[in-house]
PDB file of N, CA, C and O in Angstrom:
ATOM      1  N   UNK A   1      -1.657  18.956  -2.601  1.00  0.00           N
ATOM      2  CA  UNK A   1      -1.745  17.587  -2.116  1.00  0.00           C
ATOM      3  C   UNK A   1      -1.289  17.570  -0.654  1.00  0.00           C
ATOM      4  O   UNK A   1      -0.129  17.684  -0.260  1.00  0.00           O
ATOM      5  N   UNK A   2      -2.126  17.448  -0.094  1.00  0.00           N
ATOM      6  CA  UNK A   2      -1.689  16.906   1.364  1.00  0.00           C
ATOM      7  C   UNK A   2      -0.469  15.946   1.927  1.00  0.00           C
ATOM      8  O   UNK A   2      -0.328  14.935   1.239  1.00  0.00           O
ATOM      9  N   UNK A   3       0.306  16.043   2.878  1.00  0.00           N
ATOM     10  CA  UNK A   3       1.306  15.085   3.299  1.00  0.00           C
ATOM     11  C   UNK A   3       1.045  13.737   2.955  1.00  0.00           C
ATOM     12  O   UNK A   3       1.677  12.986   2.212  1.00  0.00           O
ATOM     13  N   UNK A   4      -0.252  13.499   3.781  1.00  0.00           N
ATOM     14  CA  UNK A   4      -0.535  12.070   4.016  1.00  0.00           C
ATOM     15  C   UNK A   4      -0.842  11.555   2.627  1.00  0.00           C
ATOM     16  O   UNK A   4      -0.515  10.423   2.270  1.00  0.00           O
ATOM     17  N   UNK A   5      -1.591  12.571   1.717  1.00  0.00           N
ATOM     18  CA  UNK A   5      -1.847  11.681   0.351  1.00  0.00           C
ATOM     19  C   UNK A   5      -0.231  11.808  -0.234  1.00  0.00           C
ATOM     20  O   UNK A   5      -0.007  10.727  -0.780  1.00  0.00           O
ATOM     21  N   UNK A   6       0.889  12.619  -0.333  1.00  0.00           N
ATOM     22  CA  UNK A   6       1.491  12.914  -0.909  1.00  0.00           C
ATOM     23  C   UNK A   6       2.805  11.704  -0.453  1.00  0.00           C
ATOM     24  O   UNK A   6       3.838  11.718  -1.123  1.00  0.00           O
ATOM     25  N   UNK A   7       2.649  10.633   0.791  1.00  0.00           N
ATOM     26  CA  UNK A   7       3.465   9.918   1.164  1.00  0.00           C
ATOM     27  C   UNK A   7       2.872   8.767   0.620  1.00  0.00           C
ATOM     28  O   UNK A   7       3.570   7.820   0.257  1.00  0.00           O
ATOM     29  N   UNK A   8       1.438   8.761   0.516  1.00  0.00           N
ATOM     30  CA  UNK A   8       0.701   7.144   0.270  1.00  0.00           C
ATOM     31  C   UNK A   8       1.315   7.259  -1.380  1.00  0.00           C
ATOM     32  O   UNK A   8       1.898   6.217  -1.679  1.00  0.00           O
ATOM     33  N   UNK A   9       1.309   8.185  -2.388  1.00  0.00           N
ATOM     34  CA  UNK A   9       1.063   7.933  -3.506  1.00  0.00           C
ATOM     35  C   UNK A   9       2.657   8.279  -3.508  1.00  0.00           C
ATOM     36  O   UNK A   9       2.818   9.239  -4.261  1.00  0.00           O
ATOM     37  N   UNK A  10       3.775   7.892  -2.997  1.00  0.00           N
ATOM     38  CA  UNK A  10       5.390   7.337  -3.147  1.00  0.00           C
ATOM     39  C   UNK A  10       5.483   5.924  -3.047  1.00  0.00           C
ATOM     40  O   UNK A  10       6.489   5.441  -3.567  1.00  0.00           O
ATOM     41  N   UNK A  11       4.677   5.133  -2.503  1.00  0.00           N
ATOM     42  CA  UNK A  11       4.178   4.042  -1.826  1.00  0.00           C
ATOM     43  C   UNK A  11       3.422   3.016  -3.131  1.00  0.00           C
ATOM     44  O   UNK A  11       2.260   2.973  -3.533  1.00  0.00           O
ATOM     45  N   UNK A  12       4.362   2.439  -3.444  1.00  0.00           N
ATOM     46  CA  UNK A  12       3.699   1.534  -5.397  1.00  0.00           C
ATOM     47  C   UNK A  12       2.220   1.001  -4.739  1.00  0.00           C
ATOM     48  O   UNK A  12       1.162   1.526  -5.087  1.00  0.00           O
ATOM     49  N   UNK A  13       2.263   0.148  -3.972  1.00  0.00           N
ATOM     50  CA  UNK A  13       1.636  -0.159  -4.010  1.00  0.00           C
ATOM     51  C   UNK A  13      -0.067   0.297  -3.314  1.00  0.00           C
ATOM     52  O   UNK A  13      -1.193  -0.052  -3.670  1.00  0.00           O
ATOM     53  N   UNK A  14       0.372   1.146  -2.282  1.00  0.00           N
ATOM     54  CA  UNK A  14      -0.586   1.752  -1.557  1.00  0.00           C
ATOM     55  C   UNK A  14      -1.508   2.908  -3.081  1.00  0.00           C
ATOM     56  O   UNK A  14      -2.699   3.214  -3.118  1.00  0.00           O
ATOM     57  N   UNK A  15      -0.959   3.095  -3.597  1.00  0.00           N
ATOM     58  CA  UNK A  15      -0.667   4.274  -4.773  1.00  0.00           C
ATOM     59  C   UNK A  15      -2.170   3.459  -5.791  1.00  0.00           C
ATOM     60  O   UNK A  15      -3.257   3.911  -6.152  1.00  0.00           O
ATOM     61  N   UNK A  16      -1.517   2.148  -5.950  1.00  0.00           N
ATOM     62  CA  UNK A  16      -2.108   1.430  -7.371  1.00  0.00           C
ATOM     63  C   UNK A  16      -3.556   1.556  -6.433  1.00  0.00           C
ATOM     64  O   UNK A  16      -4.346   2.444  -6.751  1.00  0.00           O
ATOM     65  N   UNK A  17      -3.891   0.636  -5.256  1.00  0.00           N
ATOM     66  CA  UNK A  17      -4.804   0.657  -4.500  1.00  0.00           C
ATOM     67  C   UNK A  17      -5.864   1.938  -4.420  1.00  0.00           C
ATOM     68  O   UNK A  17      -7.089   2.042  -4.484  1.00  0.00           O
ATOM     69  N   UNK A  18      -4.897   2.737  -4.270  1.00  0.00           N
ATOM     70  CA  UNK A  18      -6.263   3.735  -3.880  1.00  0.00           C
ATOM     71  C   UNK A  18      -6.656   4.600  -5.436  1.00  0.00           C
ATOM     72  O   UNK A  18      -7.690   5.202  -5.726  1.00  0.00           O
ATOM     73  N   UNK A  19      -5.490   4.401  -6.198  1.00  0.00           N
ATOM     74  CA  UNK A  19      -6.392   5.207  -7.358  1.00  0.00           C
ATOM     75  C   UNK A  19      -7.389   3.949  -7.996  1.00  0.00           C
ATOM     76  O   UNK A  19      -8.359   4.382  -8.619  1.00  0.00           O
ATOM     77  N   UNK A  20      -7.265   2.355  -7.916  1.00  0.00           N
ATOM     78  CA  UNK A  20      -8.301   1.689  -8.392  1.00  0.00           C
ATOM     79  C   UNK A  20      -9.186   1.713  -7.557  1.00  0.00           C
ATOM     80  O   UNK A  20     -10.234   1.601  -8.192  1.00  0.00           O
ATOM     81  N   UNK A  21      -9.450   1.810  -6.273  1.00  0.00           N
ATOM     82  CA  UNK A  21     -10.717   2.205  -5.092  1.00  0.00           C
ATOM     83  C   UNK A  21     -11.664   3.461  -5.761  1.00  0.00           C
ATOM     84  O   UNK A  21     -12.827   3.417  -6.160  1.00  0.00           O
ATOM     85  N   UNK A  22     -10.880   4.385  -5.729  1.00  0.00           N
ATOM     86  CA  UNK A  22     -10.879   5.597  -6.272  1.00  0.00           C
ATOM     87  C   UNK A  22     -11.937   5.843  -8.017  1.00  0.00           C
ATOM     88  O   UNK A  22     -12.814   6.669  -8.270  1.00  0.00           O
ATOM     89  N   UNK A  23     -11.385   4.818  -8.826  1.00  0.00           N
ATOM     90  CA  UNK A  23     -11.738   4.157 -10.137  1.00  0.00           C
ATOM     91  C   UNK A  23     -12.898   3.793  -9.834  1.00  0.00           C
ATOM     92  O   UNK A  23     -13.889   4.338 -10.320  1.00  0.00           O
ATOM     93  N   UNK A  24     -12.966   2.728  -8.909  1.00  0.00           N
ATOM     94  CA  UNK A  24     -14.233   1.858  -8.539  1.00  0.00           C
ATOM     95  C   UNK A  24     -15.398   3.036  -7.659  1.00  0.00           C
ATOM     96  O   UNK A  24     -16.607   3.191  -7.832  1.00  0.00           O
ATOM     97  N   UNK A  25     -14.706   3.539  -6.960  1.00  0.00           N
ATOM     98  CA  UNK A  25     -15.996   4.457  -6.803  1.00  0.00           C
ATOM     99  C   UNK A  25     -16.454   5.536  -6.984  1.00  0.00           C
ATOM    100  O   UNK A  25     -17.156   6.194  -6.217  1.00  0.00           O
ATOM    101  N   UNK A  26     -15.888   5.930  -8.572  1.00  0.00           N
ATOM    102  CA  UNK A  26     -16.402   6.744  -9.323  1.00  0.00           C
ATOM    103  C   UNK A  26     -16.006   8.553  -8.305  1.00  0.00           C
ATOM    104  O   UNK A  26     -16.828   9.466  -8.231  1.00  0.00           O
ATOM    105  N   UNK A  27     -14.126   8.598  -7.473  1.00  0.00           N
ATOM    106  CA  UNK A  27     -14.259   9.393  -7.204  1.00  0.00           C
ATOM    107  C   UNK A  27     -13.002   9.860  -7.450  1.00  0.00           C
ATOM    108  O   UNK A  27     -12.547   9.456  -8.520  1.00  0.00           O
ATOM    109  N   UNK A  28     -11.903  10.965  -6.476  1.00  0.00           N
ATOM    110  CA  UNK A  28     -10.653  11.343  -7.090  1.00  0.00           C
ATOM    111  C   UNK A  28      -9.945  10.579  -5.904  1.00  0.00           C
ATOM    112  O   UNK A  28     -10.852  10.333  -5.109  1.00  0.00           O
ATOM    113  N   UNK A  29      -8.936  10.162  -5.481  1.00  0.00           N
ATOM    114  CA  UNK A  29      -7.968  10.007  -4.550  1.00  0.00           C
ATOM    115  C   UNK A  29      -8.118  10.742  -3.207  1.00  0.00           C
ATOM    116  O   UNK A  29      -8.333  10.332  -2.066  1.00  0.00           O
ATOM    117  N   UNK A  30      -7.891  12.234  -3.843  1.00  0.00           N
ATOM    118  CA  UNK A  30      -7.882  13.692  -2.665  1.00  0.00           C
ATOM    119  C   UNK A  30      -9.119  13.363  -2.014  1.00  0.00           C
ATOM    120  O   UNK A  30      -9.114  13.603  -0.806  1.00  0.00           O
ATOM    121  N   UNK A  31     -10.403  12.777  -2.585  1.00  0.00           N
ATOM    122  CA  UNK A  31     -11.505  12.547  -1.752  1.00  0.00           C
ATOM    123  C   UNK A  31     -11.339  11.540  -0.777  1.00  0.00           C
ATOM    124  O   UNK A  31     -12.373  11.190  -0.208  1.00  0.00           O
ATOM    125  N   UNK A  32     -10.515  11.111  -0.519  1.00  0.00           N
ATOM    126  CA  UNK A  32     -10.229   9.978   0.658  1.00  0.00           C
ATOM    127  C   UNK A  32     -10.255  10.855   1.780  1.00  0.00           C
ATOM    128  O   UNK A  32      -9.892  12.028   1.697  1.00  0.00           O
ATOM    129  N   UNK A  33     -10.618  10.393   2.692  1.00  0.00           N
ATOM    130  CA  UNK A  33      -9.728  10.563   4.424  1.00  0.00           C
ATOM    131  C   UNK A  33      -9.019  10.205   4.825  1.00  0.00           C
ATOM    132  O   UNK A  33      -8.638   9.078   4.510  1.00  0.00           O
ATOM    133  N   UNK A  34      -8.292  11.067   5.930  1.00  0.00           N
ATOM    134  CA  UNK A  34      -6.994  10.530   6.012  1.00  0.00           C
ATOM    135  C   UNK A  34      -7.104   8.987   6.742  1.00  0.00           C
ATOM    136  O   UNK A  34      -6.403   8.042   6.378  1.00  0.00           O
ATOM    137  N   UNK A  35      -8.145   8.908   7.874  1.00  0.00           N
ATOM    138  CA  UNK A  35      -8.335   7.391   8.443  1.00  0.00           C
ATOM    139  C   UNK A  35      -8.878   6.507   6.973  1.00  0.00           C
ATOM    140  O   UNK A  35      -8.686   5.318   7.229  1.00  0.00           O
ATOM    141  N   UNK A  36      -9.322   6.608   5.916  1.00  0.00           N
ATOM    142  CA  UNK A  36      -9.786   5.808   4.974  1.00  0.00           C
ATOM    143  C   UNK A  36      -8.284   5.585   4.364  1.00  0.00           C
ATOM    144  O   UNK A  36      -7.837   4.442   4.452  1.00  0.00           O
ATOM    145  N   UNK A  37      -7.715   6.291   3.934  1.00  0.00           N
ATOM    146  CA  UNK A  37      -6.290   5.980   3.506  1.00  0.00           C
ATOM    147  C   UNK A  37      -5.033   5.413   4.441  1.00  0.00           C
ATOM    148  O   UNK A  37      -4.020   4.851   4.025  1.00  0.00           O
ATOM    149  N   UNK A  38      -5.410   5.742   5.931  1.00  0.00           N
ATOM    150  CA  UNK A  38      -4.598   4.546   6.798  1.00  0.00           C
ATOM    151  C   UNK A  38      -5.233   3.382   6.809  1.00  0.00           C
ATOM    152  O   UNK A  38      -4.457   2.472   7.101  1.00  0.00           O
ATOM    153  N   UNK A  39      -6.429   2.995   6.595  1.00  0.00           N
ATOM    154  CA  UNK A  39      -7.166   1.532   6.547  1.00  0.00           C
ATOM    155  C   UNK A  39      -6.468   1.221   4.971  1.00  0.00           C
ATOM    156  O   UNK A  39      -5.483   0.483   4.984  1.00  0.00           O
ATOM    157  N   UNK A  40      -6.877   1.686   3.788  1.00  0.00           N
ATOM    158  CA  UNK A  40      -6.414   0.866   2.780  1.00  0.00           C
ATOM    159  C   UNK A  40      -4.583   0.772   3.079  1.00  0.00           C
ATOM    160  O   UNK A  40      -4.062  -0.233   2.597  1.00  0.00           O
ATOM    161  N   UNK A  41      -3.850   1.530   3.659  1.00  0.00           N
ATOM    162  CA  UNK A  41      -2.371   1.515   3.822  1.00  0.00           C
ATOM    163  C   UNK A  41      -2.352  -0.333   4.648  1.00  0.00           C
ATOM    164  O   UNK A  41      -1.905  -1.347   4.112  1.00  0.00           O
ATOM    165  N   UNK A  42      -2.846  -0.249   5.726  1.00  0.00           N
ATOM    166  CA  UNK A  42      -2.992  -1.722   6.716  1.00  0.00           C
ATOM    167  C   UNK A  42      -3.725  -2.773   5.922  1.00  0.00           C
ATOM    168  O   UNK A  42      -3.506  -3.975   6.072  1.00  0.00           O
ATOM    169  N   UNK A  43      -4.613  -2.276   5.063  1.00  0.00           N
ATOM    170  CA  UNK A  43      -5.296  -3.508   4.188  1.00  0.00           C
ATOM    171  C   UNK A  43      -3.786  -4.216   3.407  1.00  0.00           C
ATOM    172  O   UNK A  43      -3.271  -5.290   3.718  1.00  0.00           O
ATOM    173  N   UNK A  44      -3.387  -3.413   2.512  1.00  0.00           N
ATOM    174  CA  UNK A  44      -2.263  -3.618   1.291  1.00  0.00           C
ATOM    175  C   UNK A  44      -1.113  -3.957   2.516  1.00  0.00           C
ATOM    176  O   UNK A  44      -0.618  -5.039   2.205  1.00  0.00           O
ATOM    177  N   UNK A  45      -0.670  -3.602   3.424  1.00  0.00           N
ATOM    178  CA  UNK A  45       0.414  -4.246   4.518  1.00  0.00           C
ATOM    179  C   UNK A  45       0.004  -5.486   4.701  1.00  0.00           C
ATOM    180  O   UNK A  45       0.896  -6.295   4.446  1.00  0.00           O
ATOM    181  N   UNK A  46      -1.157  -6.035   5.097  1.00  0.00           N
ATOM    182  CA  UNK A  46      -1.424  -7.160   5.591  1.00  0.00           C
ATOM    183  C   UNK A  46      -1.645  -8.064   4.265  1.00  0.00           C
ATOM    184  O   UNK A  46      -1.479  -9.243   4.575  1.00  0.00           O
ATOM    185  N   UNK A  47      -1.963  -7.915   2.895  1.00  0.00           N
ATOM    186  CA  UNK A  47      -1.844  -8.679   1.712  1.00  0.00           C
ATOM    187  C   UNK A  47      -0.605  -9.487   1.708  1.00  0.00           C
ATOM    188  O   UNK A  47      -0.672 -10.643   1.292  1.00  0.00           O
ATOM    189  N   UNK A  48       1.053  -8.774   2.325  1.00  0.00           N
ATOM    190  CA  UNK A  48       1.486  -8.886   1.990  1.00  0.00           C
ATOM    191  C   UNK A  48       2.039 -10.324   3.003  1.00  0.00           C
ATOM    192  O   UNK A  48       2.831 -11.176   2.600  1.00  0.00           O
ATOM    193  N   UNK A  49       1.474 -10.304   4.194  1.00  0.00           N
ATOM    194  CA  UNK A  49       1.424 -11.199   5.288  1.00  0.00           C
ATOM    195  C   UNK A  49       0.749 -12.652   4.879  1.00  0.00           C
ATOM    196  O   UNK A  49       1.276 -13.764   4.883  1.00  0.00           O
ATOM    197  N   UNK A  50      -0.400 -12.321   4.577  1.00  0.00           N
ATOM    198  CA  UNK A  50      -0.990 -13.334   4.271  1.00  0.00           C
ATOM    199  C   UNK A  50      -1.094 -14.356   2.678  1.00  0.00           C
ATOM    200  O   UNK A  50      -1.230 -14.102   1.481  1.00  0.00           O
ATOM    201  N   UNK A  51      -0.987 -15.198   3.256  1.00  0.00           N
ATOM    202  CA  UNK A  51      -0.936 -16.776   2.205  1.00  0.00           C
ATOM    203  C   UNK A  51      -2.335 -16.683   1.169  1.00  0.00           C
ATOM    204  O   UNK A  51      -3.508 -16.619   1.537  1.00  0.00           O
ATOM    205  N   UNK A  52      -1.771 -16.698  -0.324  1.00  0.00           N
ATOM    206  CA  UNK A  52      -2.747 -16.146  -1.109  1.00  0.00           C
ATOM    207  C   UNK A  52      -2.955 -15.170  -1.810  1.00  0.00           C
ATOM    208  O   UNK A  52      -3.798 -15.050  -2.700  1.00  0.00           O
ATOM    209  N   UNK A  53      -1.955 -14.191  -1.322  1.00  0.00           N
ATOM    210  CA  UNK A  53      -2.074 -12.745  -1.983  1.00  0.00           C
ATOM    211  C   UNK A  53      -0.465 -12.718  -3.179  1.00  0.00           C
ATOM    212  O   UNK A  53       0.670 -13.151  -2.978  1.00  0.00           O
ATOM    213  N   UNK A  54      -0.760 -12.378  -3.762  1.00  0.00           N
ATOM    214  CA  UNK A  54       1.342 -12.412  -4.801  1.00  0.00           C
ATOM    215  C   UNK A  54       1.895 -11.771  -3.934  1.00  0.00           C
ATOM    216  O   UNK A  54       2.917 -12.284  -3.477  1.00  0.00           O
ATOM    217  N   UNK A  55       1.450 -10.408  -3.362  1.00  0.00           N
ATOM    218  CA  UNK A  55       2.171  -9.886  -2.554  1.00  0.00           C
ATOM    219  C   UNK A  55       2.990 -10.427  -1.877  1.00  0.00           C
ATOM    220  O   UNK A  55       4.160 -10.050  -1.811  1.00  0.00           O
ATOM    221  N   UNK A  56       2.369 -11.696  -1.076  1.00  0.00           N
ATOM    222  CA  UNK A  56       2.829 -12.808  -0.192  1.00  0.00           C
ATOM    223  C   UNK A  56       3.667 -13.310  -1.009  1.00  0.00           C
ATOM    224  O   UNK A  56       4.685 -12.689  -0.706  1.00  0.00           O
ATOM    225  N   UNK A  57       3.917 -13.927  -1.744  1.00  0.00           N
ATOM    226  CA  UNK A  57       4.879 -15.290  -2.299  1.00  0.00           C
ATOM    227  C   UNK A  57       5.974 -13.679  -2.742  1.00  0.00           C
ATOM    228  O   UNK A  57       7.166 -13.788  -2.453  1.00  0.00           O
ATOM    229  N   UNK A  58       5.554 -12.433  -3.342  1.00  0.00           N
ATOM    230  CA  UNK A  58       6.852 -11.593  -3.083  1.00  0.00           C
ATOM    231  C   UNK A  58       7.455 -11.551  -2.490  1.00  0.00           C
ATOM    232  O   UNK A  58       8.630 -11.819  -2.740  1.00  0.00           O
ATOM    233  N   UNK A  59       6.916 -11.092  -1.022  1.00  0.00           N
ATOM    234  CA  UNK A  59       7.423 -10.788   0.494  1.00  0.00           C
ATOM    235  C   UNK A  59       8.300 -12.342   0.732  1.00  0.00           C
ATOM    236  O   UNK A  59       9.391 -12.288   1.301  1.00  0.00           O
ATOM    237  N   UNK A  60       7.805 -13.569   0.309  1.00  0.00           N
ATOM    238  CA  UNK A  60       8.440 -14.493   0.704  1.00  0.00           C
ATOM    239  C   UNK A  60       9.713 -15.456  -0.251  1.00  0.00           C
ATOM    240  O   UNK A  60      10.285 -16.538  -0.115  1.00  0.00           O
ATOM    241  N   UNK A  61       9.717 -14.307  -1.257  1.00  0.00           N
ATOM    242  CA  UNK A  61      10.969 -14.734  -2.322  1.00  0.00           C
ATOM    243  C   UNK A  61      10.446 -15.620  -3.270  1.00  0.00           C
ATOM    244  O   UNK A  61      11.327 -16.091  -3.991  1.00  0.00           O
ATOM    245  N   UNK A  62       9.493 -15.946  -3.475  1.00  0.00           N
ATOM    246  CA  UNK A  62       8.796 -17.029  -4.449  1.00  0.00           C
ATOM    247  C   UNK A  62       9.008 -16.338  -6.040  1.00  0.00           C
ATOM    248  O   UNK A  62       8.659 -17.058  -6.976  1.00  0.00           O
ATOM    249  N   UNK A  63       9.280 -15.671  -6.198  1.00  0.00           N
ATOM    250  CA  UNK A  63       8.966 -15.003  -7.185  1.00  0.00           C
ATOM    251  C   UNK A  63      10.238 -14.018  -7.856  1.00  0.00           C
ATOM    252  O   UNK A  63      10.217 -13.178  -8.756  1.00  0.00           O
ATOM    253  N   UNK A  64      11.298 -14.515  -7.015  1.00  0.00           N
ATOM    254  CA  UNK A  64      12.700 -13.855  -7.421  1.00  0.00           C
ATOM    255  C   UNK A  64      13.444 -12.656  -6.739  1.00  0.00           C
ATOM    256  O   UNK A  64      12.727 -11.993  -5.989  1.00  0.00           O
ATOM    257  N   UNK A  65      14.437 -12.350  -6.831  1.00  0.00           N
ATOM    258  CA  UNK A  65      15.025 -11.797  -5.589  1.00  0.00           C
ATOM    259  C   UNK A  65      14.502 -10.057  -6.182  1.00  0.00           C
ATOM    260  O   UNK A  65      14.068  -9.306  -5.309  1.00  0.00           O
ATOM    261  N   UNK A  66      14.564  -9.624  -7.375  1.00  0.00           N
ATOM    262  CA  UNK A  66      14.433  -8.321  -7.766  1.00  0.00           C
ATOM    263  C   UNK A  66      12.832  -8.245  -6.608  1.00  0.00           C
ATOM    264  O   UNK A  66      12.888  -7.481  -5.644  1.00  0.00           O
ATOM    265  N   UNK A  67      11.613  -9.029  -6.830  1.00  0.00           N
ATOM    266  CA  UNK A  67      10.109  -8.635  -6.448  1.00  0.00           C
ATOM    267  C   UNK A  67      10.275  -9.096  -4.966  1.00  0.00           C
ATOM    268  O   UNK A  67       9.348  -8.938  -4.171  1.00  0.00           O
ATOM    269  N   UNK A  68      11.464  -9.670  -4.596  1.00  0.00           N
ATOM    270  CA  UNK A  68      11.759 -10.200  -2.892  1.00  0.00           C
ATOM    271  C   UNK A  68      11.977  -8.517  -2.565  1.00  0.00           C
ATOM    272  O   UNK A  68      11.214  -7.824  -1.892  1.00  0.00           O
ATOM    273  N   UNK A  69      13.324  -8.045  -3.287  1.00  0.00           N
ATOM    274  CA  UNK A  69      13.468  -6.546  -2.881  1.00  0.00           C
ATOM    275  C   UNK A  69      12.190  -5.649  -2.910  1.00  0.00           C
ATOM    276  O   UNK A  69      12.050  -4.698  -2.141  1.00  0.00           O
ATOM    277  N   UNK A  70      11.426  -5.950  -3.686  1.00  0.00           N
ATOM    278  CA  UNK A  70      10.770  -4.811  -3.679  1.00  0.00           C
ATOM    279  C   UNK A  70       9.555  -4.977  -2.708  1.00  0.00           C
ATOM    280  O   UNK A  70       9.172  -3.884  -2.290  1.00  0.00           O
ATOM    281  N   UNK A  71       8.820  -6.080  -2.217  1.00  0.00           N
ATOM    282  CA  UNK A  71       8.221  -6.659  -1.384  1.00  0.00           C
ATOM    283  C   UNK A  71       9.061  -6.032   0.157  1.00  0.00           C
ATOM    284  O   UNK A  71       8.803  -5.061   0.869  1.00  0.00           O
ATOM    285  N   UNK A  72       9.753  -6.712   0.208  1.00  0.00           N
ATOM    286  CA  UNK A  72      10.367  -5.932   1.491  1.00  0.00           C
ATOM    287  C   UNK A  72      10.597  -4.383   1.281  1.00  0.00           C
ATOM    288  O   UNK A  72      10.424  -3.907   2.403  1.00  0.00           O
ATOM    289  N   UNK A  73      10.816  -3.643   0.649  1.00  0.00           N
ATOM    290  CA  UNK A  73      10.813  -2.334   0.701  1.00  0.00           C
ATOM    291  C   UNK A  73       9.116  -1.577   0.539  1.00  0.00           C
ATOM    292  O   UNK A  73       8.717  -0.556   1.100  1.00  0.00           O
ATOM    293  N   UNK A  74       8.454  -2.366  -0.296  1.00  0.00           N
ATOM    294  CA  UNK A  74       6.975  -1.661   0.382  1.00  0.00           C
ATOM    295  C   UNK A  74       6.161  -2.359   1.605  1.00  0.00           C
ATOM    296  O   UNK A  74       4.973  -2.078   1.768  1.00  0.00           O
ATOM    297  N   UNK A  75       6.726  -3.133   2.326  1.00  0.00           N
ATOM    298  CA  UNK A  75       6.440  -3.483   3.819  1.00  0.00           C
ATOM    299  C   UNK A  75       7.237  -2.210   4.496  1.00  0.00           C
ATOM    300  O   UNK A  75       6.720  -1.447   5.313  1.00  0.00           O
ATOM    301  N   UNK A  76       8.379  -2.133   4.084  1.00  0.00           N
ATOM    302  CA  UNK A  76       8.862  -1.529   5.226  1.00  0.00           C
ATOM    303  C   UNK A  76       8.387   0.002   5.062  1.00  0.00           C
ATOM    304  O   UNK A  76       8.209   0.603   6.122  1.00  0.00           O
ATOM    305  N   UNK A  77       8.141   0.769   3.762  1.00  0.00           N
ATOM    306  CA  UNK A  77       7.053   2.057   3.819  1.00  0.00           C
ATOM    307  C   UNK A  77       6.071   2.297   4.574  1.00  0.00           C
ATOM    308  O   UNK A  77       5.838   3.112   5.466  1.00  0.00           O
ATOM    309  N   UNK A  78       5.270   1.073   3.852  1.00  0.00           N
ATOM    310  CA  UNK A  78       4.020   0.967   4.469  1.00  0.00           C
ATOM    311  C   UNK A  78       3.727   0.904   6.317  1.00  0.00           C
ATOM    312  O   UNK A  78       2.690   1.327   6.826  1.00  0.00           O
ATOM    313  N   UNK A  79       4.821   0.319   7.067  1.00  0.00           N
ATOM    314  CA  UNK A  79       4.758   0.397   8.313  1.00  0.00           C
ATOM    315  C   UNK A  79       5.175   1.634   8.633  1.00  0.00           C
ATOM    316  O   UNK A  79       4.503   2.146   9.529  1.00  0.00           O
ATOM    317  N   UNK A  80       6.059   2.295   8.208  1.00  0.00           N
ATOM    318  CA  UNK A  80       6.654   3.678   8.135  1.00  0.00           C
ATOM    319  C   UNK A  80       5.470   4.909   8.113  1.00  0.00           C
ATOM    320  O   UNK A  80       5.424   5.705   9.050  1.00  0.00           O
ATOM    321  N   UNK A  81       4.794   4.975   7.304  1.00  0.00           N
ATOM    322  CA  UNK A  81       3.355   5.722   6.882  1.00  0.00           C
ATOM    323  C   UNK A  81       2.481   5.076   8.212  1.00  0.00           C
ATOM    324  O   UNK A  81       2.041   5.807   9.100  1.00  0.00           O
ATOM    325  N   UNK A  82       2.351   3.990   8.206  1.00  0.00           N
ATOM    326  CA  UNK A  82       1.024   3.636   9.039  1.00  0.00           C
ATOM    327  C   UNK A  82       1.904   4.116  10.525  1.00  0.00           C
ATOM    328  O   UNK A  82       1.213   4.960  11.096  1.00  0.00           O
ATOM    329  N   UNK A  83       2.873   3.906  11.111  1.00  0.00           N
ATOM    330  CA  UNK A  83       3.444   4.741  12.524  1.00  0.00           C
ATOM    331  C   UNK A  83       3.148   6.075  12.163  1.00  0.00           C
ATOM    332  O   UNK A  83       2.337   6.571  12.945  1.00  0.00           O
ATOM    333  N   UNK A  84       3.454   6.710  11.406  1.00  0.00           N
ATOM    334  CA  UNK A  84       3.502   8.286  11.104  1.00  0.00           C
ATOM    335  C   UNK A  84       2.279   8.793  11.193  1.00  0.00           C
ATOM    336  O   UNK A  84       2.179   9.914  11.690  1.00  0.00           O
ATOM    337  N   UNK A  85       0.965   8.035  10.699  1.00  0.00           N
ATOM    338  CA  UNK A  85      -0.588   8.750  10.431  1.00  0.00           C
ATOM    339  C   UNK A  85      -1.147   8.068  10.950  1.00  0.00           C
ATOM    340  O   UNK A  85      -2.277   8.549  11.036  1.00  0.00           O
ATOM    341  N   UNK A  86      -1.095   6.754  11.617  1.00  0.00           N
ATOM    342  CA  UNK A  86      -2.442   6.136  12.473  1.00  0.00           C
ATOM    343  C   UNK A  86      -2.483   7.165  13.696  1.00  0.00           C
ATOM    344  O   UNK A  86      -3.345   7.054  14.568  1.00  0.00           O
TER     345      UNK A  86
END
């Protein structure tokens, strides 16, 4: 396993994302690129920004302090990975 796949899939949520992409298009994970796996990394970052997504009402405490923690800790991965491999 490569770095870059081997940091996305520590990453809950980047993780769930690309193996259902993965599901959906009938392929394995490892078949990603590494720029295809920094786009879904910034897709799932920005869910978490925007109004509409659960992610969002996570990131914004709506939903209780345990999924507040964990919302803020896969923002702060996810920017972590996306500095490291964009």
């Amino acid at each position: 396993m490569t770095a870059i796949l081997k940091s996305a899939m520590a990453i809950d949520e980047l993780a769930n994302t690309l193996q259902q992409i993965a599901r959906d298009d009938n392929k394995q994970v490892t078949d990603y690129t590494n720029a295809e796996i920094v786009h879904e990394a910034k897709y799932v970052l920005s869910c978490f920004h925007e109004d509409g997504h659960l992610n969002n009402e996570d990131y914004k405490g709506e939903n209780g302090e345990e999924q507040y923690k964990w919302a803020v800790g896969q923002v702060r991965k996810l920017n972590a990975f996306i500095k490291k491999f964009a």
